[in-house]
N, C-alpha and C positions, 0 to 999 in steps of 0.2 A: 504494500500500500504506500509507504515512505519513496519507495520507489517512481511508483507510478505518478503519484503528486508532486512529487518535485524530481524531474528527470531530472540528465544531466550532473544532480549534487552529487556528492561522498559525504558518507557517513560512519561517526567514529564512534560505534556502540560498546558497550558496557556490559559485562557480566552484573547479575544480582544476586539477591538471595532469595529470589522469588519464581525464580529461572524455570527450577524442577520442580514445585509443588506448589500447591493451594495456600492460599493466606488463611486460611481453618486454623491449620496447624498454631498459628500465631495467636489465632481468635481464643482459642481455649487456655491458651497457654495463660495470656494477658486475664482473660474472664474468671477462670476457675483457680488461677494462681498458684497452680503448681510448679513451684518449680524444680522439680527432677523429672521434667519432661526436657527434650532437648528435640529444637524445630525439627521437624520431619522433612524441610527442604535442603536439607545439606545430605549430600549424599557422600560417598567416600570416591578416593583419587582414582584414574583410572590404573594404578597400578594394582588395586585389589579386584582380584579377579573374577567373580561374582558381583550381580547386581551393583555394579559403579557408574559413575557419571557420564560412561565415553557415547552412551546415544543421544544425552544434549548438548553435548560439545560438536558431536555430529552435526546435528541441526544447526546451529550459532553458527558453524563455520560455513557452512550452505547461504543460510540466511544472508550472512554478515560479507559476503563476497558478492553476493547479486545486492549488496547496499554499499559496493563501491571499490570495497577494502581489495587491496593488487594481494596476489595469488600466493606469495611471498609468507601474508601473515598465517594462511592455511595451518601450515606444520605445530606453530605453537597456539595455533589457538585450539586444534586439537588433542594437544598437550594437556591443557589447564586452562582454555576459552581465554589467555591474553596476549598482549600481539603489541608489537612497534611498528612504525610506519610514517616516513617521510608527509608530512603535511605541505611542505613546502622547502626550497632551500633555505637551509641552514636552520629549519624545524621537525624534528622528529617528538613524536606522539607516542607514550607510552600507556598500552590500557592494560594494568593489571586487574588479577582474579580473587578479591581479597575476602572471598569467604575460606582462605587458606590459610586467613587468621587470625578468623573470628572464634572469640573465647567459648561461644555457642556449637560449635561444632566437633563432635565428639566423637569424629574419624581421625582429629589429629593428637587422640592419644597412641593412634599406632605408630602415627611419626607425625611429631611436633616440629622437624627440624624440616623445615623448609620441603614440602612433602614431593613436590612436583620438580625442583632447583629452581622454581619462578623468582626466588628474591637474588641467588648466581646468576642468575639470564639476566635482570634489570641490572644489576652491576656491572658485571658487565657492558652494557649498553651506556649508561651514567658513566663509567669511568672511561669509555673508551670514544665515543663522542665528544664528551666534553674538552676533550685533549685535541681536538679537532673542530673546537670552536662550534660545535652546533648547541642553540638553545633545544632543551626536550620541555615538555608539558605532559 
């Protein structure tokens, strides 16, 4: 639809935390106030091999390429749904996946250290750009 309405544009989408599941989950949590419930929308990395995240990272990356994003960011937004990408000269865009660390998310007791190396990938990029004079956002 973003699409169709505004040919022509790019667009630099976002992972949430609303992505995989219902806003229910949230409803009851906030209403009935339990809290040793943990959101039912965070699912686990795609490195756990059963039931994990990689069929809406599938989509997102579908999605998120017919809304502009060059072919480039596919691999990593596969990965972990986040992606760099030139905006313009001497502007690179970085969109991280930061339900990988949120205190709510209770797949990263199987690995708390950086589960995907999404925060080594941004460092990378941050320290090796910036030596190269690009501003990132």
């Amino acid at each position: 639809m973003l699409a169709t309405t505004f040919p022509n544009k790019t667009f630099y989408p976002a992972v949430g935390n609303h992505e995989a599941g219902i806003v229910l989950c949230f409803y009851l949590f906030l209403t009935l106030s339990i809290s040793f419930i943990a959101p039912c929308n965070l699912f686990p990395t795609p490195i756990i091999r059963s039931d994990n995240i990689s069929w809406l990272y599938e989509a997102l990356a579908d999605s998120w390429l017919k809304l502009g994003l060059p072919s480039d960011t596919r691999e990593s937004i596969l990965r972990g749904a986040f992606y760099t990408t030139i905006v313009r000269p001497g502007l690179r865009l970085i969109s991280l996946n930061m339900n990988y660390c949120a205190p709510e998310n209770y797949w990263l007791f199987i690995n708390a250290t950086d589960p995907l190396d999404q925060l080594q990938w941004v460092c990378f990029y941050i320290l090796d750009k910036k030596s190269n004079y690009m501003d990132i956002v």
